[in-house]
C-alpha positions in Angstrom: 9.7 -31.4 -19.0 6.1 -30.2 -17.5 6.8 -30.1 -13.7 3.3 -28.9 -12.9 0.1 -28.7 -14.7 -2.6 -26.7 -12.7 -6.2 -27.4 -14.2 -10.3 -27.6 -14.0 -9.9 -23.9 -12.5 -11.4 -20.4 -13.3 -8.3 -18.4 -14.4 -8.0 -15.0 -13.6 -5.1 -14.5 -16.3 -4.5 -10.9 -16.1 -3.2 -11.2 -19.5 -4.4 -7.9 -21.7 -4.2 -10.1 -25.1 -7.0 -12.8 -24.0 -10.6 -12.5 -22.1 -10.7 -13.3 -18.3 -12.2 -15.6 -17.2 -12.2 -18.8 -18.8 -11.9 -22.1 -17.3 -9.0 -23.8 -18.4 -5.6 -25.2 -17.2 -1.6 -24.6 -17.4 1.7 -25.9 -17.3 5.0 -25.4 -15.9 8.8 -26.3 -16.6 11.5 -26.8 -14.6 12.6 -22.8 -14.7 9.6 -22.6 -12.7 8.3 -20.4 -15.9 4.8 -21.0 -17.3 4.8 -22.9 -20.5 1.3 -23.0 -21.7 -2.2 -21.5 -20.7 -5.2 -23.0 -22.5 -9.0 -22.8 -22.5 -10.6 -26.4 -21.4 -9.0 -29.8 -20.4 -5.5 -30.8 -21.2 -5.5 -34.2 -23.0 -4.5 -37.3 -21.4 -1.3 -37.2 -22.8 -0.3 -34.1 -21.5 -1.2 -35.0 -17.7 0.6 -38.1 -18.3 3.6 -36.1 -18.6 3.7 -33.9 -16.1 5.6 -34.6 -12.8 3.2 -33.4 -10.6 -1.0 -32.7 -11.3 -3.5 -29.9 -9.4 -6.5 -30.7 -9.5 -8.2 -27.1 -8.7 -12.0 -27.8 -10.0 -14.4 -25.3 -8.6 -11.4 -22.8 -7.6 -10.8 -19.4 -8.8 -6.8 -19.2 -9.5 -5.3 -15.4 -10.4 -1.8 -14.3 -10.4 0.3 -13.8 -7.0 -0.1 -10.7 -6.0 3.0 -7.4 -6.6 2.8 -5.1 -3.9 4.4 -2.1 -5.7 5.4 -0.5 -2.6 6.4 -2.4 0.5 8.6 -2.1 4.3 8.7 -5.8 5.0 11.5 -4.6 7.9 8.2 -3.3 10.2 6.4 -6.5 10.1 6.6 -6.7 13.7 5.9 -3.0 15.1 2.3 -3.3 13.6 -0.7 -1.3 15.7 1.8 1.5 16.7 1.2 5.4 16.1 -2.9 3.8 15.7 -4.5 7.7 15.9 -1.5 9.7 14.1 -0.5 11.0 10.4 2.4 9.7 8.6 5.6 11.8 10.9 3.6 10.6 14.1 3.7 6.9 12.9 7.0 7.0 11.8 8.1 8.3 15.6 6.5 5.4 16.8 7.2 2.8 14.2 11.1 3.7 14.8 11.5 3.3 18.6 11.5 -0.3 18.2 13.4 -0.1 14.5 16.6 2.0 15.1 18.1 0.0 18.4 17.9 -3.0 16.1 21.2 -4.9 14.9 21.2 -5.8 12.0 20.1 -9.6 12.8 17.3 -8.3 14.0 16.8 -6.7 11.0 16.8 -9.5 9.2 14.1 -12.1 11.1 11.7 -8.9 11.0 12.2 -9.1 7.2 11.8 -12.5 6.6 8.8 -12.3 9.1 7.1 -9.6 6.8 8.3 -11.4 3.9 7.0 -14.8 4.8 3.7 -13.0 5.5 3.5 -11.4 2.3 3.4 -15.1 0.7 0.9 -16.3 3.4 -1.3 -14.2 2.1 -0.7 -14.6 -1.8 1.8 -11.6 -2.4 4.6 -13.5 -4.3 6.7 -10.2 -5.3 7.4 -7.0 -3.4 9.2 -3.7 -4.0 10.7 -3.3 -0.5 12.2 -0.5 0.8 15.0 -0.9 3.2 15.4 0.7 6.1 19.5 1.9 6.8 19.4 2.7 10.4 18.6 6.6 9.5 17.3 8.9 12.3 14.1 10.3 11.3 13.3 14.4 12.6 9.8 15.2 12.0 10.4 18.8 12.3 12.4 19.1 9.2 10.9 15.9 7.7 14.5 14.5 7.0 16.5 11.5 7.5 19.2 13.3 8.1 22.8 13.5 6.4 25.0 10.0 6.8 25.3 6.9 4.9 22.8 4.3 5.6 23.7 0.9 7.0 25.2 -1.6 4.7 24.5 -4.3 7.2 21.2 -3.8 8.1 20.5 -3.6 3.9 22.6 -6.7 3.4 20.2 -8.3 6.6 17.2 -7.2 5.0 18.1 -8.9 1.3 18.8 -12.2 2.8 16.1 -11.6 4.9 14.0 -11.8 1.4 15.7 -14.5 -0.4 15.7 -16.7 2.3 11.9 -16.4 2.7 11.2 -17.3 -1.2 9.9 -13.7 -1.6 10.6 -12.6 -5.3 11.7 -8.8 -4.7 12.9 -5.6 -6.1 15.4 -4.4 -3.2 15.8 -0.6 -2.7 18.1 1.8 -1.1 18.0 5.0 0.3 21.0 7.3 -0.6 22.5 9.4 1.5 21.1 12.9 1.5 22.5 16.2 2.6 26.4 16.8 3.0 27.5 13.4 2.3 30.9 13.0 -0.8 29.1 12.3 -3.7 32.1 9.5 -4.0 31.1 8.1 -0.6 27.3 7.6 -1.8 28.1 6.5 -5.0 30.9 3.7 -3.3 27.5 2.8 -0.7 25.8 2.1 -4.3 28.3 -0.5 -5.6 28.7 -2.2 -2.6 25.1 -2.9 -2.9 24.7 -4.0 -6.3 27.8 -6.0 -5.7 25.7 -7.8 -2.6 23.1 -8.3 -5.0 24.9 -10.1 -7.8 25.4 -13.3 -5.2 21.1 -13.5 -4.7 19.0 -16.1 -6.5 18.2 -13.7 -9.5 14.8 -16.0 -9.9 13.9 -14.3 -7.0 16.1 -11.1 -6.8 14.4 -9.2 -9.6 16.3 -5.8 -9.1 18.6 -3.5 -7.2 16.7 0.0 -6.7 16.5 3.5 -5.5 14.5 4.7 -2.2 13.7 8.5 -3.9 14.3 10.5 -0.7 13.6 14.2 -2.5 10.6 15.0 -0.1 12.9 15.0 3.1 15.8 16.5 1.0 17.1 19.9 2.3 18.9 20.5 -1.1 18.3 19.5 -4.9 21.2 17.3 -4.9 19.7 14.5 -3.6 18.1 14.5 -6.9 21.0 14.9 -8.7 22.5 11.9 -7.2 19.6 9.7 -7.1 19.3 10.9 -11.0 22.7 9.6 -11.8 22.6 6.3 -10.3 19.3 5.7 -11.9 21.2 6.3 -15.8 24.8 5.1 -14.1 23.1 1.6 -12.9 20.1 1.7 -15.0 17.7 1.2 -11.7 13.9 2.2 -10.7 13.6 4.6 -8.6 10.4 4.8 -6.2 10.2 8.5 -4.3 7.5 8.5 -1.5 6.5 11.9 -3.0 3.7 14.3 -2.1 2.1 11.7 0.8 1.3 13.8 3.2 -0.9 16.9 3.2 1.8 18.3 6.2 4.7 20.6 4.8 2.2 20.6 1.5 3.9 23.7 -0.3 7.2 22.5 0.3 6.2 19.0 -0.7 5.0 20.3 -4.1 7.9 22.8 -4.9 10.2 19.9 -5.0 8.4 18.2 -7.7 10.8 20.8 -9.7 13.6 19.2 -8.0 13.3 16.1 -9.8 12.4 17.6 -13.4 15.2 20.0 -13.0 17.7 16.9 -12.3 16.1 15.1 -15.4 15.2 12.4 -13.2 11.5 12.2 -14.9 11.5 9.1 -17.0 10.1 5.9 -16.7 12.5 4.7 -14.5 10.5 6.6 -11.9 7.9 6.0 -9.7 6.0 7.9 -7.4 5.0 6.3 -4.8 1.5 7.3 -2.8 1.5 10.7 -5.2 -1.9 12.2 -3.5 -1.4 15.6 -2.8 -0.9 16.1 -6.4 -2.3 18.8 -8.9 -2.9 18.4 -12.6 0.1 20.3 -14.0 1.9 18.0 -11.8 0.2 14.6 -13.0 0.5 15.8 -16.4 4.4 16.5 -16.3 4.5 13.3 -14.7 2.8 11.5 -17.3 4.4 12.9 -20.1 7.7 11.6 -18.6 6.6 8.5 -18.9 6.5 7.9 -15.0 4.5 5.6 -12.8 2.9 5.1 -9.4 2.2 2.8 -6.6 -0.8 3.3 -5.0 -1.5 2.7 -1.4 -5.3 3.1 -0.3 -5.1 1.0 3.2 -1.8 3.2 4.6 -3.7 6.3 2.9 -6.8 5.5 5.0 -5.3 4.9 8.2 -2.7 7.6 7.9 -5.1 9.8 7.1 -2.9 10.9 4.2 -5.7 11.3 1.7 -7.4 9.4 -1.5 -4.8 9.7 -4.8 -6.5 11.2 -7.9 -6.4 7.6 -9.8 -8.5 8.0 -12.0 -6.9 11.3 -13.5 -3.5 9.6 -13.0 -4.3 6.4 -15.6 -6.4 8.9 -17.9 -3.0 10.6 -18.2 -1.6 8.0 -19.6 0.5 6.5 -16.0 1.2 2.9 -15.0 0.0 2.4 -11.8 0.3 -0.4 -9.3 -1.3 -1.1 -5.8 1.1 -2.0 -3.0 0.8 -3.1 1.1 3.1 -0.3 2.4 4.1 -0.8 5.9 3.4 -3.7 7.4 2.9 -1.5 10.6 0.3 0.7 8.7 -1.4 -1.4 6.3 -1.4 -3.5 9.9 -2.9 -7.0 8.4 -1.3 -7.3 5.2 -4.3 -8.3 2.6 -4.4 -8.1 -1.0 -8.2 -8.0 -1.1 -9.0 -5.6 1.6 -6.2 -3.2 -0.4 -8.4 -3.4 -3.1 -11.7 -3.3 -1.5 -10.4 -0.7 -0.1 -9.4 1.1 -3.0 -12.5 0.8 -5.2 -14.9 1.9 -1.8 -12.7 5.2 -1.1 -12.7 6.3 -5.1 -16.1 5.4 -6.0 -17.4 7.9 -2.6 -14.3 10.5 -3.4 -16.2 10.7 -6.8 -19.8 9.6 -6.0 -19.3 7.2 -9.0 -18.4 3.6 -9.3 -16.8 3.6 -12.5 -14.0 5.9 -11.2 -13.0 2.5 -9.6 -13.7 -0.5 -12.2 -13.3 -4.0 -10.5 -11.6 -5.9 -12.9 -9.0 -2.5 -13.5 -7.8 -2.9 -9.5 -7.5 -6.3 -9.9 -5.2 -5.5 -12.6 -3.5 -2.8 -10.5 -3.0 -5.2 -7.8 -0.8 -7.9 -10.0 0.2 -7.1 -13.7 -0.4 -3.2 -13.1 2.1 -3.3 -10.3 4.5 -5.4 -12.7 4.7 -3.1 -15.4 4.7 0.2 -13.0 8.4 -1.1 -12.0 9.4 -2.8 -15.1 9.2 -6.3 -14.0 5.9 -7.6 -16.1 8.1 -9.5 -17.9 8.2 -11.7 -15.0 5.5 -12.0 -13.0 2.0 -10.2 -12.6 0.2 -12.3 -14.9 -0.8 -15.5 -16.2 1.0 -16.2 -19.8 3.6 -18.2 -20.8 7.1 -17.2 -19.8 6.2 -15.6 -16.7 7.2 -17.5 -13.3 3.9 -19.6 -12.1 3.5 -17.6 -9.2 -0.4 -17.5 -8.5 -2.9 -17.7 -5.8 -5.8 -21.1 -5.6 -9.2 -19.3 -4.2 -12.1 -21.6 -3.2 -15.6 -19.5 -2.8 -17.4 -22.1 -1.6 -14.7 -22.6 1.7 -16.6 -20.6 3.0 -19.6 -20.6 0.4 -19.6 -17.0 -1.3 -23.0 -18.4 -2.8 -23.2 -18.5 -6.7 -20.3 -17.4 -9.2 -22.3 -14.8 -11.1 -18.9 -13.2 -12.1 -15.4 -15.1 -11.4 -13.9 -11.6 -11.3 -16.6 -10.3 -9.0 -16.5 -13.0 -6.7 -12.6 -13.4 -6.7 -12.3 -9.6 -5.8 -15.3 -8.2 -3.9 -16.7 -11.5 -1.7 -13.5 -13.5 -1.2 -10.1 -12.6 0.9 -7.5 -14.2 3.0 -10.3 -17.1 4.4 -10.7 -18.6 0.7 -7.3 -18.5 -0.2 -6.4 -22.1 0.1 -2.8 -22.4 -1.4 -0.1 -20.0 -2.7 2.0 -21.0 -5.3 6.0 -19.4 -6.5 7.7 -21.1 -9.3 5.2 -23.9 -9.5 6.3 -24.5 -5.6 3.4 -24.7 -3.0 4.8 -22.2 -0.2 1.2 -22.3 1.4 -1.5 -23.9 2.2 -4.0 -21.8 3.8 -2.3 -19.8 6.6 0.6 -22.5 6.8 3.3 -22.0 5.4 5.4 -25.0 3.4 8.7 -23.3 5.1 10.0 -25.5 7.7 11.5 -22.8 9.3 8.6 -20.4 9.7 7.5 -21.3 13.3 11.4 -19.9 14.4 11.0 -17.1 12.7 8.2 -16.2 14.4 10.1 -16.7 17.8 13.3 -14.9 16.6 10.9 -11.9 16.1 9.0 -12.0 19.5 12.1 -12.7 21.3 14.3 -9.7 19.9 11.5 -6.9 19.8 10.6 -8.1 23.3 14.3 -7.9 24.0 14.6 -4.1 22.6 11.4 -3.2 24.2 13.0 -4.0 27.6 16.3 -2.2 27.4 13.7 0.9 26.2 12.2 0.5 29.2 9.1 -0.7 27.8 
């Protein structure tokens, strides 16, 4: 049965087989799973028979957004470290993060994942955070097994919230049993066997090799990756601090055999062409971050070399507390205005390929575009309804144009997950929303005072 049929829209399929845009509609079953995308008007008959009808003329409508690399746990520790690099931030970012129980944990994660779908991001990779102590001057998260708890928090966090996700762990890294990391692994993928697998799209690996004192970090992560058959995303070669260390560790993770395309590198800037081109031959990916880059002042990732190497790459929201306002179209507006002045040429940043990046890109860089990320039929209906005339853009010249470079979070009138309406502009469908919103304030407010402040 056709539980939804969305039409009299612009479609922004994001589907490499067909031209965008077209106007035209499409329907949905009861697996929440698009069923059909056409050009035009669906026939009486087939609007008869659906359970429920959109209307969307004069709306732009493109997939929901994948943020490829996400921390939905710092949701609320936004504005923090505002004038430092990446170690700075994360001193500041974790005073308010490591006195918190793990039901703290898990409003702060529903409140960054219930953001995320405010604003039209219907599927995350999230990294979790396991209570680890952070020392900037070793850049290492020192040698225990994260929290099971807080994890646990932060995947029901996500669930609860409607948020599809791929949910990743760090491993334990320096003198921890092998046994005992390996036992922290199938406690987690046994948590993640009771989730709503419609929304719980993976278990995954939190690559840890740049604040590793020893290669076997990489060893481990490597055999969990072939033992459990997961993604693994390393925050890799970031930051310009610690560079020749950084870099020398790339070896790490080739000598381990961990290069395949299971792995992705997340943020990948300070790289250097033998590097992108061992990378690529591996057949690994990359999630981009050009917001957090920006305001970290990490530095502007060599894309365009990256995709002419032959890598999937994705766009993601990073932290919450350093992408700050968590916006799909400023990421990419972003994006395409630090390339095209890195390279004093606007093709090095073509509009319709960050789109891309943004939503299927993003899919396919973690093996989920199966999925979600586009527009075409067995994918879940997860997609965003864009109005450019609330407030008037002026004339549609170009539907992709428009949709990317003159609209953002003001035209985005509803957001959609499995046919499902979780938003309607910056309300959310949730009836539970407005407490988690308290829970947050009130706990955080609570750490802050036993801090002192």
């Amino acid at each position: 049965m056709t539980e939804l049929l969305v039409h009299g829209a612009t479609l922004l399929t994001v589907d490499p087989e067909r031209p965008d845009p077209f106007v035209g509609w499409f329907s949905v079953g009861d697996d929440g799973r698009i069923t059909a995308v056409e050009p035009g008007e669906p026939t009486p008959e087939q609007l008869a028979q659906a359970a429920e009808v959109l209307d969307a003329g004069g709306t732009i409508i493109g997939p929901g957004f994948v943020s490829a690399h996400s921390h939905l746990f710092t949701s609320g520790s936004r504005g923090l470290g505002m004038d430092s690099t990446l170690y700075g931030w994360i001193e500041a970012m974790l005073r308010y993060v490591l006195p918190a129980s793990p039901e703290d944990m898990y409003w702060c994660t529903r409140h960054g994942a219930q953001d995320f779908l405010r604003n039209g991001i219907t599927t995350a990779y999230d990294f979790t955070d396991g209570g680890l102590q952070f020392d900037p001057s070793i850049a290492s998260f020192g040698d225990r097994i994260p929290s099971l708890d807080r994890q646990h928090a932060q995947l029901r966090a996500k669930t609860d919230a409607g948020l599809r996700s791929l949910h990743s762990v760090m491993l334990a890294q320096g003198h921890v049993p092998r046994a005992d990391a390996l036992a922290h692994v199938e406690e987690t993928v046994g948590a993640a066997a009771d989730a709503d697998p419609s929304l719980l799209l993976g278990v995954a690996v939190s690559g840890a090799v740049q604040w590793a004192p020893t290669p076997d970090t990489a060893a481990l992560e490597t055999e969990v990756m072939r033992r459990y058959g997961l993604v693994n995303q390393a925050h890799f070669l970031e930051t310009a601090e610690m560079l020749d260390l950084q870099r020398s560790k790339f070896a790490w993770y080739a000598d381990s055999g961990a290069l395949s395309p299971q792995l992705v590198f997340g943020h990948f800037i300070q790289t250097t062409p033998e590097i992108i081109a061992t990378a690529a031959a591996a057949g690994c990916a990359m999630s981009w971050q050009p917001m957090s880059n920006g305001r970290l002042a990490s530095g502007v990732a060599s894309i365009p070399e990256i995709r002419a190497a032959g890598m999937r790459v994705g766009m993601g929201l990073d932290d919450q507390s350093c992408t700050d306002v968590a916006d799909p179209w400023n990421n990419m507006r972003t994006g395409i205005a630090l390339l095209r002045a890195q390279y004093k040429d606007p093709t090095a940043a073509p509009v319709g390929d960050v789109l891309m990046m943004h939503t299927r890109g993003g899919a396919e860089a973690l093996g989920v575009d199966g999925d979600v990320g586009s527009l075409r039929v067995g994918r879940y209906a997860d997609f965003c309804v864009v109005d450019p005339r609330r407030p008037d853009t002026g004339p549609v010249w170009d539907a992709v144009g428009t949709y990317v470079l003159a609209c953002s979070l003001r035209n985005l009138r509803s957001v959609w997950v499995g046919g499902k309406a979780v938003a309607h502009g910056a309300d959310l469908v949730d009836p539970q929303a407005g407490e988690v919103e308290s829970q947050v304030h009130e706990r955080l407010a609570r750490i802050a005072a036993d801090l002192g402040g």
